[in-house]
C-alpha positions, 0 to 999 in steps of 0.5 A, a space after each residue: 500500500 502506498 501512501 499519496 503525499 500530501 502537498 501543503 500551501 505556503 500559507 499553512 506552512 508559514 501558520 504551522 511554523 509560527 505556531 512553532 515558534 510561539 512554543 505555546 504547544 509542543 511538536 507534539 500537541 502541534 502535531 496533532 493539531 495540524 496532522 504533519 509529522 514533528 520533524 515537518 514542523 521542525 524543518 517550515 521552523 527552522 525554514 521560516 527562521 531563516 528567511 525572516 529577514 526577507 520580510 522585512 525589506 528583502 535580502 539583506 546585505 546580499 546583493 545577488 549578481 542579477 541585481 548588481 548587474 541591473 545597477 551597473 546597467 542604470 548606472 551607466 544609462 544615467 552616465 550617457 543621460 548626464 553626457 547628452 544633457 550636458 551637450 544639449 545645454 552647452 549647444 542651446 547656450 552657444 544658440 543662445 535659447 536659454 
């Protein structure tokens, strides 16, 4: 006999965990409650614990390559848009139109 496995939704998994961490309960009162095993409820604990900090404004102080990049790319448009602006005020003083 083969058992289906169950699929979870990330909003269960994030109640379970933080009923985790309250300690209000033990793992297995916990257990109980939710029908998930004490070592499923230990790991969404843990998993939440390491990823709080995104709650709070992202990734921290890491910045991934992918961001770097994009910042590299804003930062060099930025420069070209400083190169044009400063060339068209020079030309438009030359012109007298400003």
């Amino acid at each position: 006999m083969t058992t289906k496995r169950r699929k979870f939704t990330n909003k269960f998994k994030a109640m379970v965990a933080l009923a985790a961490i309250r300690e209000q309960k033990t793992l297995a009162e916990l257990s109980k409650e939710f029908e998930v095993s004490p070592n499923q409820i230990t790991q969404w604990k843990q998993e939440a614990i390491r990823n709080m900090e995104k709650a709070f404004g992202g990734k921290g102080d890491e910045k991934s390559e992918e961001d770097e990049k994009a910042i590299r790319k804003l930062r060099e448009k930025v420069g070209e848009l400083t190169i044009e602006r400063d060339f068209f005020e020079d030309a438009c003083k030359r012109l007298g139109l400003t």
